[in-house]
LOKELO-60345 format. One record per residue (C-alpha): residue number from 1; x, y, z; residue in three letters. Coordinates in Angstrom, 3 decimals, padded with zeros to 6 digits, m for minus. Layout:
@seq->NUM	c1->X	c2->Y	c3->Z	type->ALA
...
end
This chain:
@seq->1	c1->060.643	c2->011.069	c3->112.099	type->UNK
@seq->2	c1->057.369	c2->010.086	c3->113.668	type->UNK
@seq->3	c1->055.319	c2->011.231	c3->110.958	type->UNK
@seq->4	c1->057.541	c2->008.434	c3->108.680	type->UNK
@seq->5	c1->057.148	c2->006.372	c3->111.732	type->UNK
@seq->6	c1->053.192	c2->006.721	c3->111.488	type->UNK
@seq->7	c1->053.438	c2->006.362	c3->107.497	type->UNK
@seq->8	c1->055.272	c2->003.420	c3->107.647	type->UNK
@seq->9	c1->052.849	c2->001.888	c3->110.456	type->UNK
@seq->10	c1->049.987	c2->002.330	c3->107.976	type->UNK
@seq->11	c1->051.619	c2->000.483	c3->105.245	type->UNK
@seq->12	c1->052.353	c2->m002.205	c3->107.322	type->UNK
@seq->13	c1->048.666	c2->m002.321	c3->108.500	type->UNK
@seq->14	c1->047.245	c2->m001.778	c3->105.224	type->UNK
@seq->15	c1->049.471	c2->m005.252	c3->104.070	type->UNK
@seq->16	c1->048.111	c2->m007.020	c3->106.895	type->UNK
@seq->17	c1->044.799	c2->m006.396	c3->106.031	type->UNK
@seq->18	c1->045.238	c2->m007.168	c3->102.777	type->UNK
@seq->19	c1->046.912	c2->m010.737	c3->103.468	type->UNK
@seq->20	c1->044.592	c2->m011.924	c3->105.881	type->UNK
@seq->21	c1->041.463	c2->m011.173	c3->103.307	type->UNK
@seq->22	c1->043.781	c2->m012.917	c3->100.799	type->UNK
@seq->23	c1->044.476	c2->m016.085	c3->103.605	type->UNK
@seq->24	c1->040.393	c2->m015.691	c3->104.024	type->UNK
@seq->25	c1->039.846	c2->m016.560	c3->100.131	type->UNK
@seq->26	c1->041.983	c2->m018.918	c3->100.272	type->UNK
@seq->27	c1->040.618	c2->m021.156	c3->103.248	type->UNK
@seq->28	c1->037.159	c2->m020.438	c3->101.328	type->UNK
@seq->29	c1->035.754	c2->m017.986	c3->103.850	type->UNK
@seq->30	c1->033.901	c2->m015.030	c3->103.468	type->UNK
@seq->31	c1->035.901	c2->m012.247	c3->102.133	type->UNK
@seq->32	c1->035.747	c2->m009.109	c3->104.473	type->UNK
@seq->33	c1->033.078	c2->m006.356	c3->103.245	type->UNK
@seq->34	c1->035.492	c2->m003.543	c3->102.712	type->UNK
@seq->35	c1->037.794	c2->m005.911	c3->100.503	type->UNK
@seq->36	c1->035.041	c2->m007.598	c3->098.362	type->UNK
@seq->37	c1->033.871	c2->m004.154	c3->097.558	type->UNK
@seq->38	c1->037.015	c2->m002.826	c3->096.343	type->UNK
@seq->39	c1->038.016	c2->m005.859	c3->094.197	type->UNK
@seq->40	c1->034.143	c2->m005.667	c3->092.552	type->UNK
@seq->41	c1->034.283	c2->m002.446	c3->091.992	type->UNK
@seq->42	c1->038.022	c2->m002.719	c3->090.425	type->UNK
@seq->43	c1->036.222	c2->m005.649	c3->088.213	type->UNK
@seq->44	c1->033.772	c2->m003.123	c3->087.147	type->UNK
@seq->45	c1->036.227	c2->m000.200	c3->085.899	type->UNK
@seq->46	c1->037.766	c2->m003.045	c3->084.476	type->UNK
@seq->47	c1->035.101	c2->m004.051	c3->081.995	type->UNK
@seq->48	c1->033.803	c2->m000.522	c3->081.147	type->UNK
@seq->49	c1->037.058	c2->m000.468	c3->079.393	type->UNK
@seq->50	c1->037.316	c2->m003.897	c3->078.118	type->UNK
@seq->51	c1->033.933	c2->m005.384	c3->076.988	type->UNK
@seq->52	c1->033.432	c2->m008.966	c3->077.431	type->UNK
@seq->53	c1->033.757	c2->m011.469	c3->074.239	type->UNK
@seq->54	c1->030.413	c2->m012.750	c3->073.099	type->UNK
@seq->55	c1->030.525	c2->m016.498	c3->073.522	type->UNK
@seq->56	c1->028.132	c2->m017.861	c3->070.786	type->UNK
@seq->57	c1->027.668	c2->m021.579	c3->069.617	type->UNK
@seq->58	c1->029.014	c2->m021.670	c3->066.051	type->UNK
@seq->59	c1->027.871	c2->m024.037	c3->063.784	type->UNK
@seq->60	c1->029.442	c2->m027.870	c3->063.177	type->UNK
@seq->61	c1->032.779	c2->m027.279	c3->061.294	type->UNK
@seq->62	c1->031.941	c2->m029.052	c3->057.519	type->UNK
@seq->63	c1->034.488	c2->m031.519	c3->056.903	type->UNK
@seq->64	c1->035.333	c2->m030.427	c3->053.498	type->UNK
@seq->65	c1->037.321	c2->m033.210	c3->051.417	type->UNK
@seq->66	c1->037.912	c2->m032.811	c3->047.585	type->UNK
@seq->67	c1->035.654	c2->m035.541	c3->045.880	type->UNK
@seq->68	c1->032.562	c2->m036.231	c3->043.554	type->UNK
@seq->69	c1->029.472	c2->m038.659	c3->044.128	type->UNK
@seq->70	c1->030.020	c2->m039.401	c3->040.512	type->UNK
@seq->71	c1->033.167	c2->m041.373	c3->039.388	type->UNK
@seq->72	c1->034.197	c2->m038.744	c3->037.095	type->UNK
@seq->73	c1->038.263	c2->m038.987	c3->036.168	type->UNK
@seq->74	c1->039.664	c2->m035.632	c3->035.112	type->UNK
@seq->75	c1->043.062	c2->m037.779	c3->035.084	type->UNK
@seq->76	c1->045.165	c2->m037.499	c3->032.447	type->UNK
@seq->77	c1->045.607	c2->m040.934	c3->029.951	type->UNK
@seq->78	c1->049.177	c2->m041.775	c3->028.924	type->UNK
@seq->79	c1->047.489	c2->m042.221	c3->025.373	type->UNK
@seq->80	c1->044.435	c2->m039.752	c3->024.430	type->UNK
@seq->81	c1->041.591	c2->m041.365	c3->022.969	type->UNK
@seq->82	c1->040.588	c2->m041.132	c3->020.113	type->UNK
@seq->83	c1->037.667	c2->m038.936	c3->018.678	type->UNK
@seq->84	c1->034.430	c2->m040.648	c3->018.040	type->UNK
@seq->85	c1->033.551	c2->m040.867	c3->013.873	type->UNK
@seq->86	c1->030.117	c2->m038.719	c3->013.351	type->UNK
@seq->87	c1->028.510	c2->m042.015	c3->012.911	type->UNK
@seq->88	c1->029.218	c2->m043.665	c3->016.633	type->UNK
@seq->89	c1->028.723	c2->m039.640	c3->017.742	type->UNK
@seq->90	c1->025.413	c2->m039.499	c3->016.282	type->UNK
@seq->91	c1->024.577	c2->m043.032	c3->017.185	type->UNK
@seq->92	c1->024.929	c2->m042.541	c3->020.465	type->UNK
@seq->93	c1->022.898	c2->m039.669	c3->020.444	type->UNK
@seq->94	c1->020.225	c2->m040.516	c3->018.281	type->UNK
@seq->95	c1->020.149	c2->m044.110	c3->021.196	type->UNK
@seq->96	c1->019.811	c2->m041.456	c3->024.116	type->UNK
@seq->97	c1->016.841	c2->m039.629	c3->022.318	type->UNK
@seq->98	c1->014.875	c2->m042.859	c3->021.690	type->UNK
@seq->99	c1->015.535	c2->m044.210	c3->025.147	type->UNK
@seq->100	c1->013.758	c2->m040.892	c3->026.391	type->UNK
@seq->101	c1->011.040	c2->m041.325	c3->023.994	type->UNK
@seq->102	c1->010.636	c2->m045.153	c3->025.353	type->UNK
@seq->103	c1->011.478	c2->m044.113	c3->028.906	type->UNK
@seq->104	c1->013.589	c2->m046.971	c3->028.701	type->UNK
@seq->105	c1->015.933	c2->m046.068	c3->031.281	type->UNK
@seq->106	c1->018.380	c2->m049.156	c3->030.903	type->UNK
@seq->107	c1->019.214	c2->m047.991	c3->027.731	type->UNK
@seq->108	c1->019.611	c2->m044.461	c3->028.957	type->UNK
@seq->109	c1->021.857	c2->m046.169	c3->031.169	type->UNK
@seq->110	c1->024.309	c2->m047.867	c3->028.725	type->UNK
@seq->111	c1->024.533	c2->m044.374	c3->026.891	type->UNK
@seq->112	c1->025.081	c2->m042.059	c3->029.384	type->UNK
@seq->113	c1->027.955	c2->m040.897	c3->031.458	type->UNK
@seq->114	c1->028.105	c2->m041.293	c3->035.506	type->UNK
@seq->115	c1->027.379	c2->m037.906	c3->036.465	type->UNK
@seq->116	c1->024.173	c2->m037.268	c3->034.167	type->UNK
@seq->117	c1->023.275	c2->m040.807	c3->035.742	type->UNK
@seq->118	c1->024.100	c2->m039.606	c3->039.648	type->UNK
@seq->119	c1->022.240	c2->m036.234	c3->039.180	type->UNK
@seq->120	c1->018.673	c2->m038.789	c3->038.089	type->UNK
@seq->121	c1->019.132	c2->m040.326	c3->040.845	type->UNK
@seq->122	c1->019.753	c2->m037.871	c3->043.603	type->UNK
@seq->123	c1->017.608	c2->m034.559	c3->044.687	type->UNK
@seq->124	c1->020.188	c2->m031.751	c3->045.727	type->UNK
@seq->125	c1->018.112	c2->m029.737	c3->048.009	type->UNK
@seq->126	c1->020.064	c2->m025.958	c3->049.064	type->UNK
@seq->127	c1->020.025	c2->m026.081	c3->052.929	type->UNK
@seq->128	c1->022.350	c2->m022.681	c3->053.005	type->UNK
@seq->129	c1->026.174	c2->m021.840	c3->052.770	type->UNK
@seq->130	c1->028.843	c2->m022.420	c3->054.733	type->UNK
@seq->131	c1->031.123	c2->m019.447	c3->056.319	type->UNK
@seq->132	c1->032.913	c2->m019.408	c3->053.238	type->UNK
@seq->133	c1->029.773	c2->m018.541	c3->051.449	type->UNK
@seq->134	c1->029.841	c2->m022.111	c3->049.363	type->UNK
@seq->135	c1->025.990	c2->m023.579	c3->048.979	type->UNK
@seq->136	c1->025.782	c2->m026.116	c3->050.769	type->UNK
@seq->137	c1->022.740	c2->m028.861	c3->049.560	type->UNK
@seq->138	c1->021.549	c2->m032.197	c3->051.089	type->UNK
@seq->139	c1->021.143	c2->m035.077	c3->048.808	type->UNK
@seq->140	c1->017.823	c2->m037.088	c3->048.632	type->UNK
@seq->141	c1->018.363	c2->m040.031	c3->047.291	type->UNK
@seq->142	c1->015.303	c2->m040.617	c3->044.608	type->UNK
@seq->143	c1->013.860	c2->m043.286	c3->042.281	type->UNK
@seq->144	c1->016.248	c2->m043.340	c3->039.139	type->UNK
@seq->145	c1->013.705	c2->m045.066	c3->037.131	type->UNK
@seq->146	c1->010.305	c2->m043.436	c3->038.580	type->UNK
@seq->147	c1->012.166	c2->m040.171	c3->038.184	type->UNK
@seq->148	c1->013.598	c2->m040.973	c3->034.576	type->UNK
@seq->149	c1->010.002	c2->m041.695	c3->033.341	type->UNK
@seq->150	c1->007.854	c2->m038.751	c3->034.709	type->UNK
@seq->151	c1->011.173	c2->m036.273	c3->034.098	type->UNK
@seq->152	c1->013.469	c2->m037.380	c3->031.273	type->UNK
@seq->153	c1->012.261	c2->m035.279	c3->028.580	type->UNK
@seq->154	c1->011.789	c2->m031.985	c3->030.400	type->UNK
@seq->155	c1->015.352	c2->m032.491	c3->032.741	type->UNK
@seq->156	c1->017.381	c2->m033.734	c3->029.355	type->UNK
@seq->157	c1->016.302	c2->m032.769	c3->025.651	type->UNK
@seq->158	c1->013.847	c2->m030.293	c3->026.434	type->UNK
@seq->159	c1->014.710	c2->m028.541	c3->023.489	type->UNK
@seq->160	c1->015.572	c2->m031.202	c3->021.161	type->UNK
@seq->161	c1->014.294	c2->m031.313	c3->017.369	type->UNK
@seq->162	c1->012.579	c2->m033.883	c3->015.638	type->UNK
@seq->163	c1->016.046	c2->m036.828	c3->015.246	type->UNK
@seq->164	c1->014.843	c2->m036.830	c3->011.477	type->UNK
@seq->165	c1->015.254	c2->m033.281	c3->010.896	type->UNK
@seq->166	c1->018.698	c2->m033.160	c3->012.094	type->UNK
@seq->167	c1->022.241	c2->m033.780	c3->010.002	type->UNK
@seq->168	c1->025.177	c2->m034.116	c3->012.000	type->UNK
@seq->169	c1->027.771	c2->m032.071	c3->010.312	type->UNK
@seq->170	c1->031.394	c2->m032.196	c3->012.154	type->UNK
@seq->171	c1->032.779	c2->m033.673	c3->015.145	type->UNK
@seq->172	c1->036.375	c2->m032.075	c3->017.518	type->UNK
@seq->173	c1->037.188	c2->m031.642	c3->020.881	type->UNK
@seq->174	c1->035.542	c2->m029.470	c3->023.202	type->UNK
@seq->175	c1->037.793	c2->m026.740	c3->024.392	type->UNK
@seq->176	c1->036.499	c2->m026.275	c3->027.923	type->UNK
@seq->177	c1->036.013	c2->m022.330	c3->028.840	type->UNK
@seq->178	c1->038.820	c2->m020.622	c3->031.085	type->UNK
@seq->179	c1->035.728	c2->m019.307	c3->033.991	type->UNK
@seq->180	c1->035.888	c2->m021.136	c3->037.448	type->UNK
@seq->181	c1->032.592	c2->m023.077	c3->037.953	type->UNK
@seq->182	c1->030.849	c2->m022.966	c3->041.462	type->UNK
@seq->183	c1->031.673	c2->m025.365	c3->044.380	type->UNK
@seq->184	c1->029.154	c2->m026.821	c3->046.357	type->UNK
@seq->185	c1->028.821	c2->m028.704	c3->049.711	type->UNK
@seq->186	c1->026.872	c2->m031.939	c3->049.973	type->UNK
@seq->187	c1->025.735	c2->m032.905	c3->053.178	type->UNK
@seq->188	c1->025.906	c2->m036.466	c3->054.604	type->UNK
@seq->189	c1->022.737	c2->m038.153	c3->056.401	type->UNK
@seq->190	c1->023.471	c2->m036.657	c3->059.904	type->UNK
@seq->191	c1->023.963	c2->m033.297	c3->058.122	type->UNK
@seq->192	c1->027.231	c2->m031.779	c3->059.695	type->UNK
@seq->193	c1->029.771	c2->m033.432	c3->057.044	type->UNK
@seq->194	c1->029.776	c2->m032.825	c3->054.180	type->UNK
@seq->195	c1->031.774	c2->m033.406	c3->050.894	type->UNK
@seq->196	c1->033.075	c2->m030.253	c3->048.562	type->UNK
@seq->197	c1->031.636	c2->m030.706	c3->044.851	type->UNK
@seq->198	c1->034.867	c2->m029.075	c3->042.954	type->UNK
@seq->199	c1->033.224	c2->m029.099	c3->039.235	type->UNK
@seq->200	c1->035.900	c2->m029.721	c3->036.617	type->UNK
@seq->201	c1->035.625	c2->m030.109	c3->032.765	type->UNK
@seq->202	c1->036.045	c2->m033.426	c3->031.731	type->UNK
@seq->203	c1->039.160	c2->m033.691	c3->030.312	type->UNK
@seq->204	c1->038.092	c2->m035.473	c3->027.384	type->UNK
@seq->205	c1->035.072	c2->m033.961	c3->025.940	type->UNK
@seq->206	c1->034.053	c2->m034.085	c3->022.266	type->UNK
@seq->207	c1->031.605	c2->m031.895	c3->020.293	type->UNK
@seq->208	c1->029.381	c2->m033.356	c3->017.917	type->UNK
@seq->209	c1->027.463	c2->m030.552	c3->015.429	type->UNK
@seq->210	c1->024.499	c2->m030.814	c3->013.916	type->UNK
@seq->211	c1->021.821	c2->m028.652	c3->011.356	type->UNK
@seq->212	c1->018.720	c2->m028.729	c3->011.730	type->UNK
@seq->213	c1->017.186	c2->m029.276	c3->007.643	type->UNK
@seq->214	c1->013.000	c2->m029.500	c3->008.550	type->UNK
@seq->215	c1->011.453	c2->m029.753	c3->005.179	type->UNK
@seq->216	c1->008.532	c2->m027.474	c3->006.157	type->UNK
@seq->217	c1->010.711	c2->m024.865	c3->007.209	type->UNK
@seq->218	c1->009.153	c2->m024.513	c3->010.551	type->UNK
@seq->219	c1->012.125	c2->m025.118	c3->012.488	type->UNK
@seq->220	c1->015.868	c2->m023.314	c3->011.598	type->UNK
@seq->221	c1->018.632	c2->m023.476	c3->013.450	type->UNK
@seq->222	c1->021.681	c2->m025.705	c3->015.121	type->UNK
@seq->223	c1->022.807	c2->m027.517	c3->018.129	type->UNK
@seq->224	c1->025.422	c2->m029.830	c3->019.330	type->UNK
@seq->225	c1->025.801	c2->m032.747	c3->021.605	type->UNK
@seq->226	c1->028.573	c2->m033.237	c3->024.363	type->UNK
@seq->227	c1->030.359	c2->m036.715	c3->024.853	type->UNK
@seq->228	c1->032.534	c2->m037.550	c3->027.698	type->UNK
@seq->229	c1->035.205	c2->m040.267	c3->027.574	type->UNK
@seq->230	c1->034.883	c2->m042.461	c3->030.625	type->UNK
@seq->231	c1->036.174	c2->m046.124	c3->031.412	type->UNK
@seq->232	c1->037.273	c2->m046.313	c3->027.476	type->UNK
@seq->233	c1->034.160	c2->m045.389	c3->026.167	type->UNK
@seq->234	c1->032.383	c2->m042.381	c3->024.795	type->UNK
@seq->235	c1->029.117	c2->m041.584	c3->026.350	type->UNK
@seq->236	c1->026.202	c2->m038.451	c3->026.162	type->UNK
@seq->237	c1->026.232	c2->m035.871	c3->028.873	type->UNK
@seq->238	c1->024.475	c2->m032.997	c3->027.497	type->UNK
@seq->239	c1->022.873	c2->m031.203	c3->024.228	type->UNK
@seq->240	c1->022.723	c2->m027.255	c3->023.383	type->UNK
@seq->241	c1->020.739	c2->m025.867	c3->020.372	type->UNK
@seq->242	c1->019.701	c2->m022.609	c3->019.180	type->UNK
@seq->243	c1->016.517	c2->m023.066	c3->017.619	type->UNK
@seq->244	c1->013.634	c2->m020.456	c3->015.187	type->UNK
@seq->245	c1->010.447	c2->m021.920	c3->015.383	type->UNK
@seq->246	c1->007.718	c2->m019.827	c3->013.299	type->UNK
@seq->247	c1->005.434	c2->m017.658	c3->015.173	type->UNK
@seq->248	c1->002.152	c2->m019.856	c3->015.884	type->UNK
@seq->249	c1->003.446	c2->m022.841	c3->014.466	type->UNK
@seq->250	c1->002.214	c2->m025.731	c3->014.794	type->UNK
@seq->251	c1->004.795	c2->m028.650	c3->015.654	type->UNK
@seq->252	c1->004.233	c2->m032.758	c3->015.780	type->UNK
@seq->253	c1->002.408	c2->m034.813	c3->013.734	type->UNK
@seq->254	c1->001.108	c2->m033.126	c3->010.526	type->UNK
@seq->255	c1->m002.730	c2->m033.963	c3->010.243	type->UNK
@seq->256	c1->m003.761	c2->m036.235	c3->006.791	type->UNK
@seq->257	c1->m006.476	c2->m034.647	c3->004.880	type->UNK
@seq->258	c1->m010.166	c2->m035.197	c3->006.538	type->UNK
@seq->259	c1->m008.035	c2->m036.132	c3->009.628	type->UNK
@seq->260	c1->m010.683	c2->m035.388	c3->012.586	type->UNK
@seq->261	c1->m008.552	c2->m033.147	c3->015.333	type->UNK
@seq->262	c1->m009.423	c2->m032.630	c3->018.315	type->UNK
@seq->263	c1->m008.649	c2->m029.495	c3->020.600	type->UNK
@seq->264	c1->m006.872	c2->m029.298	c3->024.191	type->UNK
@seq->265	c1->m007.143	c2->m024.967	c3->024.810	type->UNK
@seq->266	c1->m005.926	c2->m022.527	c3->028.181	type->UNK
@seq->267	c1->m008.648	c2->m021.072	c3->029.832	type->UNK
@seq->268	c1->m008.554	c2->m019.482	c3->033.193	type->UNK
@seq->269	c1->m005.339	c2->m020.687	c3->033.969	type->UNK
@seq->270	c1->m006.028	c2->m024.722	c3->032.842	type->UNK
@seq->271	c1->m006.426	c2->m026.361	c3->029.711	type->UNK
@seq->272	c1->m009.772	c2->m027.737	c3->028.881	type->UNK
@seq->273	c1->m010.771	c2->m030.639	c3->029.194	type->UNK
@seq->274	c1->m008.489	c2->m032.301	c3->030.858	type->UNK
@seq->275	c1->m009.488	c2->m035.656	c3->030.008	type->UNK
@seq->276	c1->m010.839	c2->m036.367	c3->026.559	type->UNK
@seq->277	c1->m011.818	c2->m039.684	c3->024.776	type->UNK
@seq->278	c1->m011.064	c2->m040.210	c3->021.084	type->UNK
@seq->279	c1->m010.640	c2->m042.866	c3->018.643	type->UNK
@seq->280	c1->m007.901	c2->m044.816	c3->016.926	type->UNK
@seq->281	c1->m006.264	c2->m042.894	c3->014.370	type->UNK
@seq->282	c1->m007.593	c2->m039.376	c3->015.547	type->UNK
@seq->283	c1->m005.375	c2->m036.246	c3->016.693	type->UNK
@seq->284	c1->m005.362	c2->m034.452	c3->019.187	type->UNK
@seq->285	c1->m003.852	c2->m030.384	c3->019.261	type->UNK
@seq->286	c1->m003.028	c2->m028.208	c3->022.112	type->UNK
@seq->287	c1->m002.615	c2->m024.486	c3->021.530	type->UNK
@seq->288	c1->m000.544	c2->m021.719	c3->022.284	type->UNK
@seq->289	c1->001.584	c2->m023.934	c3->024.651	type->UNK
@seq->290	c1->004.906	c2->m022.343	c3->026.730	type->UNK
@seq->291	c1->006.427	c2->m025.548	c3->027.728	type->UNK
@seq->292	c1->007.305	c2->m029.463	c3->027.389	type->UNK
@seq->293	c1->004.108	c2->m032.122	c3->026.740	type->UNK
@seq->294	c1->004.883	c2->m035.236	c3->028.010	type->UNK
@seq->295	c1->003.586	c2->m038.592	c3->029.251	type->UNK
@seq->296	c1->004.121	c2->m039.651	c3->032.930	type->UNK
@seq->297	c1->002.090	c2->m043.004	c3->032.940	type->UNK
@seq->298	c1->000.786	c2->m045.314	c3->029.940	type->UNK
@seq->299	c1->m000.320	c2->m048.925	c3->029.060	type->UNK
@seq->300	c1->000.646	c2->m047.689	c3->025.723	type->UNK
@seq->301	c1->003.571	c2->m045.589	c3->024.129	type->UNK
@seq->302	c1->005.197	c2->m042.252	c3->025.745	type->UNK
@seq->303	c1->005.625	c2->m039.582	c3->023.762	type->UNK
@seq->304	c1->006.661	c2->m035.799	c3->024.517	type->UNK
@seq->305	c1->007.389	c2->m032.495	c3->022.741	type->UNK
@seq->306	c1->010.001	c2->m030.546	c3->021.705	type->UNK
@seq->307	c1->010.182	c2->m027.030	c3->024.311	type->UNK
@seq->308	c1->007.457	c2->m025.152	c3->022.878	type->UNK
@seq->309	c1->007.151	c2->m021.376	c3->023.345	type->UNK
@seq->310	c1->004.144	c2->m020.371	c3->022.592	type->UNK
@seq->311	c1->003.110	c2->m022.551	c3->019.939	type->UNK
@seq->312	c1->001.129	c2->m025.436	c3->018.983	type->UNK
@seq->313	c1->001.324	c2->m029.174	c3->018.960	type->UNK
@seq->314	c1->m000.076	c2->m031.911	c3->017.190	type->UNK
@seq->315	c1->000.060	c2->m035.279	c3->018.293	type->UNK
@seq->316	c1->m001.743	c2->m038.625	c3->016.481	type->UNK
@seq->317	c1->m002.943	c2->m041.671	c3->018.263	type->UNK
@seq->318	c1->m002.201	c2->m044.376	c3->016.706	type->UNK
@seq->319	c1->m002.236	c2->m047.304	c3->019.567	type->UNK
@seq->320	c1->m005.345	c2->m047.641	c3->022.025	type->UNK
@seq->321	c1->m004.621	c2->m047.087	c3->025.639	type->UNK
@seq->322	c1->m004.402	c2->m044.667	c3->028.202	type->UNK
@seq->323	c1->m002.338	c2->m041.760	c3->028.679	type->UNK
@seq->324	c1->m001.271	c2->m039.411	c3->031.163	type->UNK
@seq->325	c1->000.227	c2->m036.605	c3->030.577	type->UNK
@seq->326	c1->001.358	c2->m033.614	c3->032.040	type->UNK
@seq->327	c1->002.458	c2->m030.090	c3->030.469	type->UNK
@seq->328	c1->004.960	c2->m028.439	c3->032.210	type->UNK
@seq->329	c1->005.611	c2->m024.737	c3->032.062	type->UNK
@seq->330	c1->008.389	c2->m022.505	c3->033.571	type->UNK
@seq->331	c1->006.179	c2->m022.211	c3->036.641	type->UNK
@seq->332	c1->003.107	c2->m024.824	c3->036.539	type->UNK
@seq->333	c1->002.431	c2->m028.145	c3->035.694	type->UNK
@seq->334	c1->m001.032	c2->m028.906	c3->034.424	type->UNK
@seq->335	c1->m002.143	c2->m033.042	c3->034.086	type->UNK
@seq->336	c1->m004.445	c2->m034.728	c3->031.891	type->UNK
@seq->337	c1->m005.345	c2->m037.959	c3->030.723	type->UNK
@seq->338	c1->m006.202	c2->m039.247	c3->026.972	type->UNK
@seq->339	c1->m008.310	c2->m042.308	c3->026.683	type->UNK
@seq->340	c1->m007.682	c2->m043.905	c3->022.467	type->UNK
@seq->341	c1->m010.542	c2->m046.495	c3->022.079	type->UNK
end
């Protein structure tokens, strides 16, 4: 009985203890030495055996809403439109290509849809993805005009024939293809929310095909144009050809007889010289060019070639001014500047 008795007196001491370093905490005094230890080192054992979470800052949460920049309707019509005849088609067409030629970029304007205007007149810049692993870009807004004249004919018919070469041939709808095209994210100016780019077919899309019939026989092959119904009209978003160009073939203006040429040529990684002088009614032919010739800045006429691949082009001067030019390759761009007395 007294060793119960002594048993019991510890317990009761032991809660004692206990309460008064609990009363002690409490009242915001120092907890007693022998308690502080044995609730540290219980704290301890404790996260041996459970590590802590890692607290890290994440990133803004993107504010993802289902929308384009561009005003582009996928929306069904109660009553389809009609297809284009091959004569508006090719109209429309043949009114883009000489409004690149011009750089006339009003023109361009009239002729073709919102979202090849939008994507002139914005940079999309990739910035990274999001958790989701969707690319997220900022938008820079740019000069639609500035950019239209120094980039038209490399960012739009890069690979376009001669328009007097080419027959239009047959005209249906485009039957979009079943894969899923890639979302993006576009950031807004404080770059934390940003809008998710869901690319969808346009629901009304026609094809318009075309041969290409070059009398020389330099150039073979097809292509077609893509026209997108939007606010009741039809208007150009893109063109696709497949194209045999003769090996060292030289494309442009065909030189008259006793035609004095003269010769832009590569060497050590520039073409030489890069500013010439000729006269009225002279040529002018670079060789062995990969890439798109083209005018950036004139008091004259622009011009530009067809996407040449390792061929030659020919080009006659006709009106006196100055030109500058650039020649852009899949990984340079090399300037010049023609002076036509």
């Amino acid at each position: 009985m007294k060793k119960k008795g002594n048993a019991l007196e510890v317990i009761i001491i032991a809660v004692v203890i206990l309460s008064i370093g609990v009363i002690l905490l409490l009242i915001n005094k120092r907890i007693p030495d022998f308690i502080e230890k044995f609730i540290t080192k219980s704290f301890q054992q404790e996260s041996q055996e459970k590590p802590q979470e890692e607290f890290t800052e994440k990133p803004p949460q993107i504010n993802a809403i289902a929308n384009k920049p561009w005003s582009h309707s996928n929306t069904k019509l109660e009553t389809t439109p009609s297809l284009p005849s091959i004569q508006e088609a090719d109209d429309i067409y043949k009114g883009i290509v000489t409004a690149v030629t011009k750089r006339d970029y009003q023109s361009f304007k009239n002729l073709a849809n919102s979202e090849r205007i939008w994507s002139g007149s914005n940079n999309k810049q990739l910035i990274g993805e999001s958790e989701d692993g969707i690319r997220i870009f900022k938008v820079v807004p740019i000069n639609p005009e500035e950019n239209f004249t120094k980039n038209a004919p490399v960012g739009i018919l890069s690979h376009k024939p001669n328009p007097d070469i080419i027959t239009p041939t047959k005209i249906e709808w485009y039957d979009p293809p079943s894969r899923e095209l890639e979302k993006f994210l576009l950031t807004t100016e404080d770059g934390k929310i940003g809008e998710l780019i869901e690319p969808t077919i346009w629901r009304y899309t026609a094809m318009l095909f075309y041969t290409i019939n070059d009398p020389q026989k330099i150039i073979t092959g097809d292509g077609k144009i893509y026209l997108t119904y939007e606010n009741n009209e039809w208007k150009f978003f893109a063109d696709e050809w497949v194209r045999d160009i003769k090996k060292n073939a030289t494309l442009g203006d065909q030189e008259l007889p006793n035609s004095k040429i003269h010769t832009i040529v590569k060497l050590n990684d520039t073409y030489k010289p890069s500013e010439i002088e000729i006269n009225q009614g002279e040529y002018i032919r670079w060789e062995n060019i990969s890439g798109v010739i083209q005018t950036t800045e004139t008091n004259a006429e622009h011009w530009h070639s067809t996407f040449l691949n390792d061929h030659n082009y020919q080009k006659l001067f006709t009106i006196r001014g100055n030109y500058k030019y650039t020649i852009r390759t899949a990984t340079d761009t090399f300037n010049g500047v023609i002076l036509v007395k």
